[in-house]
C-alpha positions as CSV (number, residue, x, y, z in Angstrom):
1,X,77.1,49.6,13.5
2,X,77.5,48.3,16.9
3,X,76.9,44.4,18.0
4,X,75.7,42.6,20.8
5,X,78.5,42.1,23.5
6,X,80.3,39.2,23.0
7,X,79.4,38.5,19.2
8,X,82.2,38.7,16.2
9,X,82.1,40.3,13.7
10,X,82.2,37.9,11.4
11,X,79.3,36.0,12.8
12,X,76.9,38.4,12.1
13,X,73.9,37.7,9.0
14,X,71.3,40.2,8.5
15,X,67.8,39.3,8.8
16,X,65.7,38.0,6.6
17,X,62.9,40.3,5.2
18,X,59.2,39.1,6.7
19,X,57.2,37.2,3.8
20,X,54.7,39.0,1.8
21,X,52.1,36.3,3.2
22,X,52.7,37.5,6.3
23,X,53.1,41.2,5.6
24,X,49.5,41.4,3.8
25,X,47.7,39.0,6.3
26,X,49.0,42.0,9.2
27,X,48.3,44.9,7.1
28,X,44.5,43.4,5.9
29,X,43.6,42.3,9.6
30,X,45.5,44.3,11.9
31,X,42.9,47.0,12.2
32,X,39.7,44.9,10.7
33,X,36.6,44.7,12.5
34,X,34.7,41.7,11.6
35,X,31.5,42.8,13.1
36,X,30.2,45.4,11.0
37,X,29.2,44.9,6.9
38,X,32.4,45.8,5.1
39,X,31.2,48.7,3.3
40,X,32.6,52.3,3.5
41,X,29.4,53.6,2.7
42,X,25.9,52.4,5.1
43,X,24.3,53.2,1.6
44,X,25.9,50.7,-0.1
45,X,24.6,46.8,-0.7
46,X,27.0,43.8,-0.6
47,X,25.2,42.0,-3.7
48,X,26.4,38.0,-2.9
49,X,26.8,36.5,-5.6
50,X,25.5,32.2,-5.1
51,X,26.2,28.8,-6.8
52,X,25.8,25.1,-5.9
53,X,26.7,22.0,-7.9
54,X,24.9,18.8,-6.9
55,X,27.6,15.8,-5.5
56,X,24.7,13.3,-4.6
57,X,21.7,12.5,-3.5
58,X,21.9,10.6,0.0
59,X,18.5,9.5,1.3
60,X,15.1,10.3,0.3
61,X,13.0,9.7,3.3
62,X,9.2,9.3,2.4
63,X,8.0,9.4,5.9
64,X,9.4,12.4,7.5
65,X,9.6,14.4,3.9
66,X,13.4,14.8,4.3
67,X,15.6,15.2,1.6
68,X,19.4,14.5,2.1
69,X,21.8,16.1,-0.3
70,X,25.5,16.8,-0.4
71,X,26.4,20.0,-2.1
72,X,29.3,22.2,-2.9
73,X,28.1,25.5,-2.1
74,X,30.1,28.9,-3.0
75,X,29.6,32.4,-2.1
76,X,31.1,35.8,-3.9
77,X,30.9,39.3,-2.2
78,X,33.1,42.5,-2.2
79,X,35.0,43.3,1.0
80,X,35.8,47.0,0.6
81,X,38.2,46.5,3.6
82,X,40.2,44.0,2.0
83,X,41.8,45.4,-0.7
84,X,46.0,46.1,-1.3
85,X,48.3,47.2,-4.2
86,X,50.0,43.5,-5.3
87,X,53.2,45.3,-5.9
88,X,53.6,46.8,-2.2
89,X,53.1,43.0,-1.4
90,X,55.6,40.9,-3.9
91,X,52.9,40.8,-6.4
92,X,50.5,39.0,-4.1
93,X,46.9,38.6,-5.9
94,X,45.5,36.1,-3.3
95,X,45.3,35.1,0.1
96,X,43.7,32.5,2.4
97,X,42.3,34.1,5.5
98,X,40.9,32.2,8.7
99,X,37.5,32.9,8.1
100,X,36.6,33.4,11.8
101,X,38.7,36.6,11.3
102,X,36.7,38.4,8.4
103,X,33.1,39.1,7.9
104,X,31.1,36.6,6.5
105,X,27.3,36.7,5.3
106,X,24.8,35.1,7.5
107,X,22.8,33.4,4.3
108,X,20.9,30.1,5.6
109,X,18.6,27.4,3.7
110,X,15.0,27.9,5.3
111,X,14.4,24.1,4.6
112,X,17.5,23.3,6.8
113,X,15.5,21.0,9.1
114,X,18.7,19.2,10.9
115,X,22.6,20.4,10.9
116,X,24.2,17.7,8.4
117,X,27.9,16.1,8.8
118,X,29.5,18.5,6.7
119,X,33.3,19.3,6.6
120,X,34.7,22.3,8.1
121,X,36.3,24.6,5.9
122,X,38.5,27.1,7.9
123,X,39.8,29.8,5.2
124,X,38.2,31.9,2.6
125,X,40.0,33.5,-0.6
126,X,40.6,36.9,-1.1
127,X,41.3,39.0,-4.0
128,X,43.4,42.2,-4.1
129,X,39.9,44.1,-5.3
130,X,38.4,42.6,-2.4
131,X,36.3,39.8,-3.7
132,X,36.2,37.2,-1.1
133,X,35.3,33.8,-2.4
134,X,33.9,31.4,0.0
135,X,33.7,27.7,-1.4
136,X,32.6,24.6,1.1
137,X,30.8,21.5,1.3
138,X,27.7,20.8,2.7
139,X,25.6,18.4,3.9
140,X,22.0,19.5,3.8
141,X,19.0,17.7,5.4
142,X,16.3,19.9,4.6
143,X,12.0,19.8,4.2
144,X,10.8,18.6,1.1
145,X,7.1,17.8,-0.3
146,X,7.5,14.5,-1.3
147,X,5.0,13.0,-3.6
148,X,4.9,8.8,-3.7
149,X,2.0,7.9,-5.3
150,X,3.6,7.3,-8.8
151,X,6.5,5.0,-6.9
152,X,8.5,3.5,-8.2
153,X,8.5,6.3,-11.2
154,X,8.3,9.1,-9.4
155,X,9.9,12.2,-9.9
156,X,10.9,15.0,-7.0
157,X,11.3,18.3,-6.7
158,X,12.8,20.4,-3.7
159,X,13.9,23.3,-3.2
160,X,16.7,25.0,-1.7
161,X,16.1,28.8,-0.6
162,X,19.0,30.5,0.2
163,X,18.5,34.1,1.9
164,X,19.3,36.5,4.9
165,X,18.5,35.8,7.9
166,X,18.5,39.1,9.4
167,X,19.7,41.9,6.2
168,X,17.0,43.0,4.3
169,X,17.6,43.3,0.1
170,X,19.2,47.2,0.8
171,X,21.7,45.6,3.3
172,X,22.3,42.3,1.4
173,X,21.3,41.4,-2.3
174,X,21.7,38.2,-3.5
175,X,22.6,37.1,-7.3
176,X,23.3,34.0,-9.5
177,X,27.1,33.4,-9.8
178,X,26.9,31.4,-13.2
179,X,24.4,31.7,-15.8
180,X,20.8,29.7,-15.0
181,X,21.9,27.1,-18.1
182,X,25.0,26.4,-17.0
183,X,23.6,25.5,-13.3
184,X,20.8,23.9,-15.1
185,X,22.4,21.2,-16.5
186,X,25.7,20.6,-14.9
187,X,26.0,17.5,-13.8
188,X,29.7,17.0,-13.8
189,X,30.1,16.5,-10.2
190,X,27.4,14.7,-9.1
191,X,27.5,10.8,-8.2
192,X,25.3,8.6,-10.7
193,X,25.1,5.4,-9.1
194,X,22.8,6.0,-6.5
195,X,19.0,5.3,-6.6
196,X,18.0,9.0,-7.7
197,X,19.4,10.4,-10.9
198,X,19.7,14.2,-11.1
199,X,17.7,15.4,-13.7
200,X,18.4,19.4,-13.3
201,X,18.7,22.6,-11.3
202,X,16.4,25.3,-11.7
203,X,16.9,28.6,-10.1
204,X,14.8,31.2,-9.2
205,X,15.6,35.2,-7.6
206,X,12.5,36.7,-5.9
207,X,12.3,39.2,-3.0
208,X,10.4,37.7,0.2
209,X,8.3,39.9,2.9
210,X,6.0,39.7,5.6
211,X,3.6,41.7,6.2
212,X,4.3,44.8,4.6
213,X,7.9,44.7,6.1
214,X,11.3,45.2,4.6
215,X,11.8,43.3,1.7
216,X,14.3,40.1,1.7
217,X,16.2,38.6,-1.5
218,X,16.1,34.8,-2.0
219,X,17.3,32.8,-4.3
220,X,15.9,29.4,-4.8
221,X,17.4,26.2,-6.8
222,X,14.7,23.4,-7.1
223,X,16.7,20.1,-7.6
224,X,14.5,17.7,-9.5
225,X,15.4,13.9,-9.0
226,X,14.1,10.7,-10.7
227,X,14.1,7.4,-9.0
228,X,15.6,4.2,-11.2
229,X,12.8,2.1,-10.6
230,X,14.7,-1.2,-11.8
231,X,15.4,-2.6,-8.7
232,X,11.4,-2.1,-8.0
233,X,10.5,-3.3,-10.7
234,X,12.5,-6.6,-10.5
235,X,11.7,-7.0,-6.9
236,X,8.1,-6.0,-6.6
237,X,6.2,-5.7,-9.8
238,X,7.5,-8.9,-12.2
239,X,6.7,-11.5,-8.8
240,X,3.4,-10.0,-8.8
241,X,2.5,-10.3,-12.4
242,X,3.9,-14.2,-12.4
243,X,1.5,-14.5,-9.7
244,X,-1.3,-13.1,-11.0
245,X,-0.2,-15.1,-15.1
246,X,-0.6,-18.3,-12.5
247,X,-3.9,-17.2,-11.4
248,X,-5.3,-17.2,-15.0
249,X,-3.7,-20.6,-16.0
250,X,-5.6,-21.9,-13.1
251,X,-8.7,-21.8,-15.0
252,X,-7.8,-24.6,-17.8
253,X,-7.6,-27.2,-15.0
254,X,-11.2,-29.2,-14.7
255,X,-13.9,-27.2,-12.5
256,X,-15.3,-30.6,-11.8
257,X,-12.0,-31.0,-10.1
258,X,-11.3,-30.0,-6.2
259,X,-7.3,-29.4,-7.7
260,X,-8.4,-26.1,-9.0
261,X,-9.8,-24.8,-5.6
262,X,-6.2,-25.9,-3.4
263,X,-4.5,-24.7,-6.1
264,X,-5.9,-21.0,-6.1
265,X,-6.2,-21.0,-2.0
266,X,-2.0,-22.0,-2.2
267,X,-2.1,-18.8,-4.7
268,X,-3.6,-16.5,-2.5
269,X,-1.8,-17.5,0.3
270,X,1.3,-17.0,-1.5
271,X,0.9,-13.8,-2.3
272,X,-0.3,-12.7,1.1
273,X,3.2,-13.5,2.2
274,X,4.5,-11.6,-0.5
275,X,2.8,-8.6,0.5
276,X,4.2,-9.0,4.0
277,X,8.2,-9.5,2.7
278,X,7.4,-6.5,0.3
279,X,5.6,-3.9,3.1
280,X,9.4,-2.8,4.1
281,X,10.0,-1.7,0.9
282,X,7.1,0.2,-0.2
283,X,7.6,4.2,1.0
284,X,5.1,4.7,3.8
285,X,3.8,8.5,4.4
286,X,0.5,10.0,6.4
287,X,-0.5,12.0,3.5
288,X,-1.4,9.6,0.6
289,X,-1.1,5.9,-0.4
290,X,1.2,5.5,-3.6
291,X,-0.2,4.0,-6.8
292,X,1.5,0.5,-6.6
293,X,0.2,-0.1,-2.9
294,X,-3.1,0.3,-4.7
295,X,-2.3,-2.5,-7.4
296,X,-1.5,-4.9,-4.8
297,X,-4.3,-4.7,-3.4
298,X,-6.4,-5.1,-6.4
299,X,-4.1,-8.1,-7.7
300,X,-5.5,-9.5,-4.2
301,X,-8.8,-8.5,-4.5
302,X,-8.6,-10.5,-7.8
303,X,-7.2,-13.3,-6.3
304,X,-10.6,-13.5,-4.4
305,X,-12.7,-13.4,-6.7
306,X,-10.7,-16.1,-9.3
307,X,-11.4,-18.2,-5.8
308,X,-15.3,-17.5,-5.2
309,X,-15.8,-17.9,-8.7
310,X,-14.0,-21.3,-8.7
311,X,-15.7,-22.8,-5.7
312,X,-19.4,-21.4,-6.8
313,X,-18.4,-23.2,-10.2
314,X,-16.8,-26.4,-8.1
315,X,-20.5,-26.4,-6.1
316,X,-22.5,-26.3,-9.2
317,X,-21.3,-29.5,-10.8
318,X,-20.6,-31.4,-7.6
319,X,-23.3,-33.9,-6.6
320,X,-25.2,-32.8,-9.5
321,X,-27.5,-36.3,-8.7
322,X,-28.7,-34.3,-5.4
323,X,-29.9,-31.0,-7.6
324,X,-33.0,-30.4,-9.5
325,X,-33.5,-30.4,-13.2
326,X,-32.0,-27.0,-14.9
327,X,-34.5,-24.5,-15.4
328,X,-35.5,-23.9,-19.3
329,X,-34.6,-20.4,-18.9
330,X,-30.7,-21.4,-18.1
331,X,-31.1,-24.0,-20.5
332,X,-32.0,-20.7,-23.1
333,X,-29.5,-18.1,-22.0
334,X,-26.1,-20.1,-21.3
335,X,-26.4,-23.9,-23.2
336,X,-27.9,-22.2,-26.5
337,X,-27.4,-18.0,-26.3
338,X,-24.2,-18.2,-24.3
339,X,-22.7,-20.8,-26.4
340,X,-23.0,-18.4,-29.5
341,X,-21.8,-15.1,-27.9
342,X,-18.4,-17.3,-26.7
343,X,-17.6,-19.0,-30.0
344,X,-17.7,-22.1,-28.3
345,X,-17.1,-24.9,-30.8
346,X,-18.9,-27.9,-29.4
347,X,-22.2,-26.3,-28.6
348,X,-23.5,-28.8,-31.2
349,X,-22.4,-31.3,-28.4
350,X,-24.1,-29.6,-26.1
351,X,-27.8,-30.2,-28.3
352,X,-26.5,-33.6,-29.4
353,X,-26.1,-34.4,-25.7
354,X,-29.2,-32.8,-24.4
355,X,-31.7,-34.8,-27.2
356,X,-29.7,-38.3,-26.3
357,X,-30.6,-37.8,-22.3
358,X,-33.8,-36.4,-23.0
359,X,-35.3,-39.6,-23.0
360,X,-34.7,-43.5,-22.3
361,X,-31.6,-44.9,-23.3
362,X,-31.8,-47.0,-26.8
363,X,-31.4,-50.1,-24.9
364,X,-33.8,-49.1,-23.0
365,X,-35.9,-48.0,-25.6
366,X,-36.1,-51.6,-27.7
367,X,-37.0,-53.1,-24.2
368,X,-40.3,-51.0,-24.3
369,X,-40.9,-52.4,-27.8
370,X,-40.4,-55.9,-26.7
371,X,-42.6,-55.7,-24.0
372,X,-45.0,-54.2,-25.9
373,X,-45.1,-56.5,-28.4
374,X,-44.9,-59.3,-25.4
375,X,-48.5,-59.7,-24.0
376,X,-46.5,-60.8,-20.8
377,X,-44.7,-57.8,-20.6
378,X,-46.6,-55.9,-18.1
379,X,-45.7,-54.2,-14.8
380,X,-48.5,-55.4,-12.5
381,X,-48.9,-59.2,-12.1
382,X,-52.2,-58.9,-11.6
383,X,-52.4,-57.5,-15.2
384,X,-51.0,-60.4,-16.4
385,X,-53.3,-62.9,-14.8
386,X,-56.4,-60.9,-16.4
387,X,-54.8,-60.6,-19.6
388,X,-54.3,-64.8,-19.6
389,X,-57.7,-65.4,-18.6
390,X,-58.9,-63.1,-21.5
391,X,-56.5,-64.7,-23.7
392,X,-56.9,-68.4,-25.0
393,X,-53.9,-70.5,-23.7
394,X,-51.4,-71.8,-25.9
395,X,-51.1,-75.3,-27.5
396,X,-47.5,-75.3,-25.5
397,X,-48.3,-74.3,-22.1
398,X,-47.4,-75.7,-18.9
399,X,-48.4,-76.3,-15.7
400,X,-49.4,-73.5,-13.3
401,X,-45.6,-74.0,-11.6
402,X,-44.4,-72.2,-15.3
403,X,-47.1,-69.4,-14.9
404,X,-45.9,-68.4,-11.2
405,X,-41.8,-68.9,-12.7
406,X,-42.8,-66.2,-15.5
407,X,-44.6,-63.7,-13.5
408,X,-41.7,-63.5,-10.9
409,X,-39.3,-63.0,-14.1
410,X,-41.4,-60.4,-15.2
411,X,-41.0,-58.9,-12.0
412,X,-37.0,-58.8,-11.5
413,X,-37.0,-57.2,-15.3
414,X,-39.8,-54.4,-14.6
415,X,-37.7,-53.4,-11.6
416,X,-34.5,-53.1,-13.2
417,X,-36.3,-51.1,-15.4
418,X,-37.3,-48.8,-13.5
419,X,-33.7,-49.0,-11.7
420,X,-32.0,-48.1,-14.9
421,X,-34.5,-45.7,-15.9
422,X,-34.2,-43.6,-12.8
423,X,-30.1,-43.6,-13.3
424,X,-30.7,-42.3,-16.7
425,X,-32.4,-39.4,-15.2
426,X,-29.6,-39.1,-12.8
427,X,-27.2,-39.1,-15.6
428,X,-29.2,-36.6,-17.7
429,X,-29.5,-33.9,-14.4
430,X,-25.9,-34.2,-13.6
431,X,-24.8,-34.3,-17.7
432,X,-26.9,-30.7,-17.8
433,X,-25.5,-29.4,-14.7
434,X,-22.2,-29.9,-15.8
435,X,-22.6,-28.5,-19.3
436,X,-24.2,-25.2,-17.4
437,X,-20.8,-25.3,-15.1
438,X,-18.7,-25.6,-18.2
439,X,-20.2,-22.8,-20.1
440,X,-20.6,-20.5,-17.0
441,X,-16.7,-21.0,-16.2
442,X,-15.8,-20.2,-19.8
443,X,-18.0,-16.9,-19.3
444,X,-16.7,-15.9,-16.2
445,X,-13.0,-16.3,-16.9
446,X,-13.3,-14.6,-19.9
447,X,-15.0,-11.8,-18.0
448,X,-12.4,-12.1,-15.5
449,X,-9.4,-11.9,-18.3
450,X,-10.7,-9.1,-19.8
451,X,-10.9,-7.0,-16.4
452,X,-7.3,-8.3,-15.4
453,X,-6.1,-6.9,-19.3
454,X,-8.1,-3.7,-18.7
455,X,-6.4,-3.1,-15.5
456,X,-2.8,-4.2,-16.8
457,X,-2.8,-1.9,-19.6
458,X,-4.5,1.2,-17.4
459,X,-1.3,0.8,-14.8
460,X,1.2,0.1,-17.8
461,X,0.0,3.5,-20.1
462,X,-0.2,5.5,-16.6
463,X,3.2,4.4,-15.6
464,X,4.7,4.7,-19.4
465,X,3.6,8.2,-19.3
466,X,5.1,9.1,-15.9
467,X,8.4,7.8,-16.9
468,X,8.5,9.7,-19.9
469,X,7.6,12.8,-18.3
């Protein structure tokens, strides 16, 4: 065995054998050619086999209809041309290949609507029968239908179509890697602290074509999501029902009042500028208008009407001195009918009331029996004067000074008669009008009550039931 010139003898190690690592990676890729299907036989079909698992659920954006997930994706096929005897190669099963350097499938998501920020993953695995197994993360931002209008208990569902660009099914076939329960329900990745919780993963082969073409295999996974609506709840609904509780304890103060008209405007205004803190929050799309967006405006629309029917109450009892007697027929239908279909207690009140300023006070009353039992007690002087002529004088009477004293006496008293007569009838127009306002309020809140209860338990059952869906 001859040496270099110059070396000993004793210097000289053998070298080392190359690794098996190194060995196989020459002998599978020295001669590969990464651009055609790695079949020996055309004939053949590289059947890939898919599976996902859910990580998370990034953003669901209403507007655009763009759903954001992160995935781990893997992919199973046979390479025919990457296959070796373990014992030539130290018992080598597996090896990590660049995967620029081997064939790989071009499968895409047709909802892909934007490339996401997802990790590069430069090496495949490869079995000695040739199974290559690709496994990677990926961000996907794809198309989605999104459907708001039971926010904020709404429930999603998009899908994720995996398929072939370019191969038709005899080229490339696509399968399930796991069985469809286990994908179903597997849930031990994924992040449950988010906003959406993952409820599961259906999936779905079917062969796609267009137009009487070659046929295409896809395989779709529809993630369904439900949005925790707590922080919705919390933040939108319960300030809107305190609200609207406040509204409906506004109608014990007094109608007769001008408090209960300031205090429903202060309401109303309030809860505008809730609506404008809260219309960031609310999902916003160009298709439809989602339920709750439709409650606040009803919970204002109610609002108005509480007012309008305050202030038309407020005007009916206010300056009731100005205002006509009550017609019989309102008399009929709200002091007597009215009274009886509301249970109201004191409607004896009410008739009480009504048959003490139907006529003269009693004061009053025992004047008009004085005077008539006075034969001075007359209105007109000049009535007096003939009824003394007719009449024979008393024993006690005095001079004509006396006469002209008494008549001007009589005089004073018949016009504060007629002064307190004519506040009695003030009295008895504004005691009516405001038994009318009374009752009417009592009817129109309760009207008002039960339309705000038929409304709150319509939203509540409709809600209950999409939840539980």
């Amino acid at each position: 065995l001859s040496l270099p010139a110059g070396t000993w003898r004793g210097d000289w190690t053998p070298e080392p054998a190359e690794p098996a690592l190194r060995r196989l990676s020459h002998y599978l890729l020295s001669h590969y050619q990464k651009g055609t299907r790695p079949v020996r036989d055309w004939r053949t079909t590289t059947n890939v086999a898919i599976d996902l698992m859910v990580y998370a659920i990034l953003s669901v954006d209403e507007k655009n209809q763009v759903l954001t997930t992160y995935i781990w994706y893997r992919q199973h096929w046979i390479d025919e041309f990457l296959q070796w005897d373990p014992e030539r190669f130290d018992n080598l099963t597996q090896i990590s290949l660049p995967v620029e350097s081997i064939w790989v499938p071009d499968i895409l998501i047709n909802e892909f609507v934007d490339v996401g920020k997802s990790p590069h993953v430069p090496y495949v695995y490869v079995g000695y029968h040739g199974e290559v197994q690709n496994l990677k993360p990926i961000q996907v931002m794809t198309a989605c239908s999104l459907d708001i209008y039971n926010f904020p208990f709404d429930v999603q569902n998009c899908s994720l179509t995996f398929t072939s660009w370019l191969h038709h099914i005899r080229d490339i076939n696509l399968s399930l890697g796991r069985q469809p329960e286990l994908v179903k329900f597997d849930r031990s990745v994924f992040m449950n602290q988010g906003e959406w919780e993952l409820l599961y993963v259906l999936s779905h082969f079917q062969e796609f074509s267009v137009k009487s073409s070659d046929s295409y295999a896809e395989m779709k996974f529809y993630v369904v999501i439900r949005r925790r609506p707590l922080f919705y709840t919390v933040s939108l609904l319960l300030p809107s029902i305190f609200l609207m509780i406040m509204d409906i304890v506004g109608f014990y103060l007094p109608p007769n009042s001008g408090e209960r008209v300031s205090f429903k405007i202060t309401l109303l205004l309030g809860y505008s500028v809730f609506l404008i803190i809260v219309s960031d929050t609310l999902p916003a799309t160009a298709v439809g208008t989602p339920l709750i967006g439709i409650y606040f405006v009803v919970c204002m629309a109610l609002l108005v009407i509480s007012l309008t029917e305050t202030i038309l109450i407020v005007r009916l009892v206010h300056k009731q001195d100005l205002q006509p007697h009550v017609p019989k027929w309102v008399k009929r239908l709200l002091l007597e009918r009215a009274t009886v279909l509301l249970c109201i207690r004191d409607r004896t009140q009410f008739s009480q009331s009504r048959t003490q300023t139907s006529g003269i006070p009693r004061e009053v009353e025992n004047n008009d029996s004085t005077a008539k039992m006075n034969p001075y007690s007359c209105e007109d002087p000049r009535e007096c004067e003939a009824l003394g002529g007719a009449r024979h004088t008393p024993a006690f009477a005095g001079p004509s000074e006396g006469s002209v004293l008494m008549l001007g006496i009589l005089r004073e008293v018949t016009a504060i008669r007629q002064v307190l007569g004519k506040r009695e009838d003030f009295r008895e127009v504004a005691h009516e009008w405001l038994q009318v306002g009374y009752v009417l309020d009592v009817l129109l809140f309760r009207v008002y009550l039960v339309a705000v209860l038929a409304y709150s338990i319509t939203l509540g059952t409709l809600w209950s039931v999409w939840r539980d869906a």
